[in-house]
Each structure stands twice: as C-alpha cells, then as structure tokens.
The first five atom37 places (N, CA, C, CB, O) and aatype in JSON, in Angstrom:
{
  "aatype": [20, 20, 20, 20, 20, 20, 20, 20, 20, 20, 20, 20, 20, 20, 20, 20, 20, 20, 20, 20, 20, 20, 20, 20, 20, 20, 20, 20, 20, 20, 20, 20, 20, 20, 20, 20, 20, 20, 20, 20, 20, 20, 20, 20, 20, 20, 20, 20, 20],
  "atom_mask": [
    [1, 1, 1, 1, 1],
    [1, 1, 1, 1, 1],
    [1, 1, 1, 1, 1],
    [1, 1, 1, 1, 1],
    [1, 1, 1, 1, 1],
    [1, 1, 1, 1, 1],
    [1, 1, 1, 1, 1],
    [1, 1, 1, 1, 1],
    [1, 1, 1, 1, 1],
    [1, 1, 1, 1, 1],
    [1, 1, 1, 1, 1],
    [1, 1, 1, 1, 1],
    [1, 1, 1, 1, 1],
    [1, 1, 1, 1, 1],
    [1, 1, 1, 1, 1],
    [1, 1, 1, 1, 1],
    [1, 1, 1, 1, 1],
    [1, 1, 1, 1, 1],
    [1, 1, 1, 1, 1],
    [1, 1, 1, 1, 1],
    [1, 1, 1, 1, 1],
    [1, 1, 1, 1, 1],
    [1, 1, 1, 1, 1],
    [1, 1, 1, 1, 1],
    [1, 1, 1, 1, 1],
    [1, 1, 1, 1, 1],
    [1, 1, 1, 1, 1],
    [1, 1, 1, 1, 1],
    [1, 1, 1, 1, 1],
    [1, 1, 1, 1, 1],
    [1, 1, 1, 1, 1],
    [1, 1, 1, 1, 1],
    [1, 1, 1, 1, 1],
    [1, 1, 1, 1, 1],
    [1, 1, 1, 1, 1],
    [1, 1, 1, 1, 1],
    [1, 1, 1, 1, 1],
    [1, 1, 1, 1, 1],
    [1, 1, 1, 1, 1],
    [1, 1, 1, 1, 1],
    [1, 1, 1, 1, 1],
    [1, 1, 1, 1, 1],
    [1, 1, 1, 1, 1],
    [1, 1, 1, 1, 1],
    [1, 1, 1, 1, 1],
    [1, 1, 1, 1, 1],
    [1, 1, 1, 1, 1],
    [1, 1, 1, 1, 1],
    [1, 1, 1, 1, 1]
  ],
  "atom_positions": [
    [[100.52, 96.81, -40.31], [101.77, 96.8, -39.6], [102.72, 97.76, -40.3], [102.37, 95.36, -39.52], [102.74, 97.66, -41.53]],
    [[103.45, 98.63, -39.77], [104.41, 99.83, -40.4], [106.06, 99.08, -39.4], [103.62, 102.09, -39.73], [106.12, 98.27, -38.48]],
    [[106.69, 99.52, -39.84], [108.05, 99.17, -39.65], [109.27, 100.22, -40.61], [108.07, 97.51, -40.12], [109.02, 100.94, -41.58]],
    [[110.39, 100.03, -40.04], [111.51, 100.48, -40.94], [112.52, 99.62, -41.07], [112.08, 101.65, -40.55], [113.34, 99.44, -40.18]],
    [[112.53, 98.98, -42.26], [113.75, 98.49, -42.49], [115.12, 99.25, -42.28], [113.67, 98.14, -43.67], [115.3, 100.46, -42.29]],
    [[115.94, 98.35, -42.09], [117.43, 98.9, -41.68], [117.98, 98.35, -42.56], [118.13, 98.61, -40.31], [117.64, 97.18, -42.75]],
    [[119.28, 99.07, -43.69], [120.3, 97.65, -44.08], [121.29, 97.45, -43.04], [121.25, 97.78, -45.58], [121.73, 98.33, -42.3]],
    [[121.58, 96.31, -43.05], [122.87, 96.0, -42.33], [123.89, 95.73, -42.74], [122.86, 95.23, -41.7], [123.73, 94.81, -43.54]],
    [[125.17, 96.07, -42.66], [126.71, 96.01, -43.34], [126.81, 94.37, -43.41], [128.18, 96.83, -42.24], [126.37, 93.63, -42.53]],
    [[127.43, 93.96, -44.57], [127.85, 92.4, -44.66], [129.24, 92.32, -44.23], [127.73, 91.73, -46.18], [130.11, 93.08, -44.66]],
    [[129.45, 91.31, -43.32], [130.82, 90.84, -42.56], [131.29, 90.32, -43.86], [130.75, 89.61, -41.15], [132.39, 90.76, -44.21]],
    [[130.71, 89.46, -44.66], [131.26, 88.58, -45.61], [130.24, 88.22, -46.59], [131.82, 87.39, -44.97], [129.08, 88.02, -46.24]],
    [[130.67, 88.12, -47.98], [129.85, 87.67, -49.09], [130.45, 86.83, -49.93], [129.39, 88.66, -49.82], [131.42, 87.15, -50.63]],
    [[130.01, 85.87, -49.93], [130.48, 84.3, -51.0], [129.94, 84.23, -52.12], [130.06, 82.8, -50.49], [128.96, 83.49, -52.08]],
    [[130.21, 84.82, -53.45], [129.74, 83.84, -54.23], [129.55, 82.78, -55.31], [129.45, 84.05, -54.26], [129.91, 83.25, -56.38]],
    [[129.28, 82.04, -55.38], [129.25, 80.26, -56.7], [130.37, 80.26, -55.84], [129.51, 80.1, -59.08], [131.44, 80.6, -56.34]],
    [[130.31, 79.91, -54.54], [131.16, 78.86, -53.87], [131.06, 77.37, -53.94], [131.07, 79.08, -52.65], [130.02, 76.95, -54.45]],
    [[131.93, 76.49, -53.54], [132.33, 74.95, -53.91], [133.14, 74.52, -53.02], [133.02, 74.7, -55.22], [134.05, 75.29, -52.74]],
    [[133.1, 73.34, -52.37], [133.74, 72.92, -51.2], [133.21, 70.72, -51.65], [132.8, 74.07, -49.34], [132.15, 70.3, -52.12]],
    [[134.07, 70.17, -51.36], [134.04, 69.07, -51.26], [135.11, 68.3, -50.66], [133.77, 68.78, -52.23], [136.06, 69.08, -50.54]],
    [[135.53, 66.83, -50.11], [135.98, 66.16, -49.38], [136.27, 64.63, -50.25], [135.1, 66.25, -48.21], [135.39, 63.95, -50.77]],
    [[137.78, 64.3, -50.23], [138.28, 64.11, -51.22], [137.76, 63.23, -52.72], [139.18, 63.74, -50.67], [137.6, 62.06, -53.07]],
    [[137.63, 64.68, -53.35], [137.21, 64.78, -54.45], [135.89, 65.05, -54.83], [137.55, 63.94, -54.89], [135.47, 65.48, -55.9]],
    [[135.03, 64.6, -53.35], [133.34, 64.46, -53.77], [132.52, 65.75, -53.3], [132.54, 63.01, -52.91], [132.38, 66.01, -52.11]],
    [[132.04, 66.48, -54.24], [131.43, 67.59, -54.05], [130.39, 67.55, -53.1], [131.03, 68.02, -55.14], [129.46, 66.74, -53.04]],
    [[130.7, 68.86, -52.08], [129.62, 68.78, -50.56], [128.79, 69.44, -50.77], [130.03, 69.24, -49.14], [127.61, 69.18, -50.55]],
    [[129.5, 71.13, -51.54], [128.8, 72.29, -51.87], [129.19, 72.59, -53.08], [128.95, 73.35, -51.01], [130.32, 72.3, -53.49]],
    [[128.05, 73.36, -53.96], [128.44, 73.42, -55.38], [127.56, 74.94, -55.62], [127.89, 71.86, -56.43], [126.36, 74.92, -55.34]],
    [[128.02, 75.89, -56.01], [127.08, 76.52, -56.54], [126.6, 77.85, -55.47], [126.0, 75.42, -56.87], [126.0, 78.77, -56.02]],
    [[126.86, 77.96, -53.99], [126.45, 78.47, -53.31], [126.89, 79.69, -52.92], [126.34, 77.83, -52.7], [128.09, 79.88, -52.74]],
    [[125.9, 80.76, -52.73], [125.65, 82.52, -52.82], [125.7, 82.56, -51.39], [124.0, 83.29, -53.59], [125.17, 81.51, -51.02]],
    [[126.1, 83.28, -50.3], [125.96, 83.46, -49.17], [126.36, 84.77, -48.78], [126.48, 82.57, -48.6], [127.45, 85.27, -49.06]],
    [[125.18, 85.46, -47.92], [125.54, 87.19, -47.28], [125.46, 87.04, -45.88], [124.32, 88.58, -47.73], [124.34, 86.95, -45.37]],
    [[126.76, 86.99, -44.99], [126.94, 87.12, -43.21], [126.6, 88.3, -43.1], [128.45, 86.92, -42.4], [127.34, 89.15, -43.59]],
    [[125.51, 88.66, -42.52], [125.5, 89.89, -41.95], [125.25, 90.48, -40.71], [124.92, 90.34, -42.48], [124.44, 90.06, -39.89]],
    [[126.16, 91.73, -40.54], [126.32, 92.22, -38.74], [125.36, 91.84, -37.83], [126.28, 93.81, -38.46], [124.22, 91.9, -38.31]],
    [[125.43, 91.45, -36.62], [124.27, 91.22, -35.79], [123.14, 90.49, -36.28], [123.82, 92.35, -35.39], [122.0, 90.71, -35.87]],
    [[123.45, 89.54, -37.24], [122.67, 88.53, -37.39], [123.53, 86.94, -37.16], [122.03, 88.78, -38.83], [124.75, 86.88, -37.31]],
    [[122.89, 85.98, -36.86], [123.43, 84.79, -36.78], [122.93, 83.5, -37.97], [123.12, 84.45, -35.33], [121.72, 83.27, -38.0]],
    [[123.79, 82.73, -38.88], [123.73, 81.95, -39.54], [124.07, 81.0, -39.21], [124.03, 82.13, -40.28], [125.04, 80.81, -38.47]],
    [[122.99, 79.77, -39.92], [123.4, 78.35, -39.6], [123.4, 77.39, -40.99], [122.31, 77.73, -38.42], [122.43, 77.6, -41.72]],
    [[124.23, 76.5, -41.39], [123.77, 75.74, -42.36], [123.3, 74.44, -42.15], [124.59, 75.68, -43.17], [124.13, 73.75, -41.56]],
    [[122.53, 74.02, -42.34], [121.8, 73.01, -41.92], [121.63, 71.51, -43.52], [120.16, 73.97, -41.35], [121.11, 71.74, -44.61]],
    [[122.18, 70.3, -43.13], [122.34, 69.49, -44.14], [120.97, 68.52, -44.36], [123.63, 68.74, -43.85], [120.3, 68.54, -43.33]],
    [[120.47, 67.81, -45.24], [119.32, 67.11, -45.28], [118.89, 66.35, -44.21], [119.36, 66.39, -46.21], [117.7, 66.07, -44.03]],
    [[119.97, 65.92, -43.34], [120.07, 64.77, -42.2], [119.62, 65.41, -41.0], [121.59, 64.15, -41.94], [119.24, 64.68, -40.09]],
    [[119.58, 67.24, -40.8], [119.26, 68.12, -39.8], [120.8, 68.44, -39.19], [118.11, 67.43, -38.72], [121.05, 69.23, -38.27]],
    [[121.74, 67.66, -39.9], [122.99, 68.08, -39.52], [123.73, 69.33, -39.64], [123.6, 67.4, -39.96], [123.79, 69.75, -40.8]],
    [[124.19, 69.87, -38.96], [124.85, 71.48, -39.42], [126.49, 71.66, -39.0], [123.89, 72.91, -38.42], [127.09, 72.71, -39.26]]
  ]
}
C-alpha cells in the first residue's frame, strides 16, 4: 500500500491539562492536538462522552 501523508494545521493544542468538579479531579494530566478537518470525541469509562 503507498500513500502520502499530509500534516494538518492544529486548531488547538492542550497540554498537562486538569479539569475537575467541585474539588474532585475529572481530568488530570491530559495532552490533546484538535486538528483541521478532523473530528474529536472524548469518551468516559461508562461510554459516556
């Protein structure tokens, strides 16, 4: 199989982000790259997003 990768420009880059709800840590630690014409989802242990 031959192909060409493309890079794609990042809308947004996070990183050792942290987010929690009062007081109790949700997210700890987390690296994240949005990039153009792609779509992201976060998805929680429960299948919740």
């Amino acid at each position: 199989m031959t192909g060409t990768l493309t890079q794609r420009t990042a809308l947004a880059t996070l990183h050792d982000v942290g987010f929690g709800y009062n007081r109790r840590p949700v997210l700890d630690g987390v690296t994240l790259r949005l990039e153009a014409g792609t779509f992201t989802g976060i998805v929680g242990p429960s299948g919740s997003g």
